[in-house]
Structures are given as structure tokens and as C-alpha cells.
N, C-alpha and C positions, 0 to 999 in steps of 0.2 A: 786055280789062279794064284799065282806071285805073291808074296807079300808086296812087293816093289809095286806090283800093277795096283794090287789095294789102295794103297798110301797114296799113289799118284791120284786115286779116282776120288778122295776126301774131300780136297779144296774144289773141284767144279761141281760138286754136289751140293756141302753148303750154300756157295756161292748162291746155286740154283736156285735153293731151297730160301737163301732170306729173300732175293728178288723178286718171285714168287709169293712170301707171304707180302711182299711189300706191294706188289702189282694188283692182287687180288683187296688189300685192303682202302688202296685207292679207288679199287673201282667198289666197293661196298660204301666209300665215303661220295663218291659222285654219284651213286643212286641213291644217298639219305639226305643230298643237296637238295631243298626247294629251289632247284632252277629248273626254266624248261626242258619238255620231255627230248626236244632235239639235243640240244645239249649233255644232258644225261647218258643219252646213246655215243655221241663224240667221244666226249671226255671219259667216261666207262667201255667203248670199244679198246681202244688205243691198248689199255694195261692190260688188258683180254690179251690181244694180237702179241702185244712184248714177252707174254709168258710162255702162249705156244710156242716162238722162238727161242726163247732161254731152254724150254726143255729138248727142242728140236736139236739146237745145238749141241743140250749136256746130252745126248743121246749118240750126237757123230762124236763128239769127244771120248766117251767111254767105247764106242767101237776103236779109235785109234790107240788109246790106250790096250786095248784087247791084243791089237793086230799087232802090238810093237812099233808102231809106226808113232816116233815121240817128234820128231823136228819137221815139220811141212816143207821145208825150205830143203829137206834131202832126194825132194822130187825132182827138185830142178837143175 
């Protein structure tokens, strides 16, 4: 791999990686909540769900990165 590809794939990693810790520690803070158990599931799904997505994402991202494929807008 590239140095260039490297460097490109830095900033959507961290990014991932603070959202991530941030997502997960929301939902650690809504399970140490005494609110109801429905609640608990609500409000601690949500940050669950946001994180499969960010990594789903930083996953097609570093495929485009791979493939060369830098502008989405050169499809059209």
C-alpha cells in the first residue's frame, strides 16, 4: 500500500475510533442509569446501532481508499 493511501486512511479511523469510544460509553452510562428497564434498552440500543454504522462505513471508506476511487461525484 501507498504511503498516500496510508495518510488518507488516518483521519476516518480516528474519527471512528473517538465515536466509538463515545457511543459505547453512552450506552455504559444509560445501563448504570436507575431508569426503567425499557428505557435502558431505548436509550443504550440507539449508541449500539450508531457504532455498527460508523464502523460499517469506516469499512466502505477504506475499501475506496484501496480501490482509488477518492471523489464519489466522478461516478456521475
Amino acid at each position: 500500500m501507498e504511503e498516500k493511501h496510508r495518510l488518507k486512511m488516518v483521519a476516518p479511523i480516528v474519527i471512528t475510533v473517538i465515536l466509538v469510544l463515545y457511543y459505547i460509553g453512552f450506552f455504559a452510562g444509560c445501563v448504570l442509569l436507575p431508569i426503567p428497564f425499557g428505557l435502558k434498552l431505548l436509550f443504550g440500543l440507539v449508541p449500539l446501532l450508531l457504532t455498527g454504522v460508523c464502523v460499517f462505513v469506516l469499512v466502505e471508506r477504506i475499501r475506496e481508499i484501496r480501490s482509488g476511487e477518492e471523489d464519489d461525484l466522478g461516478q456521475y
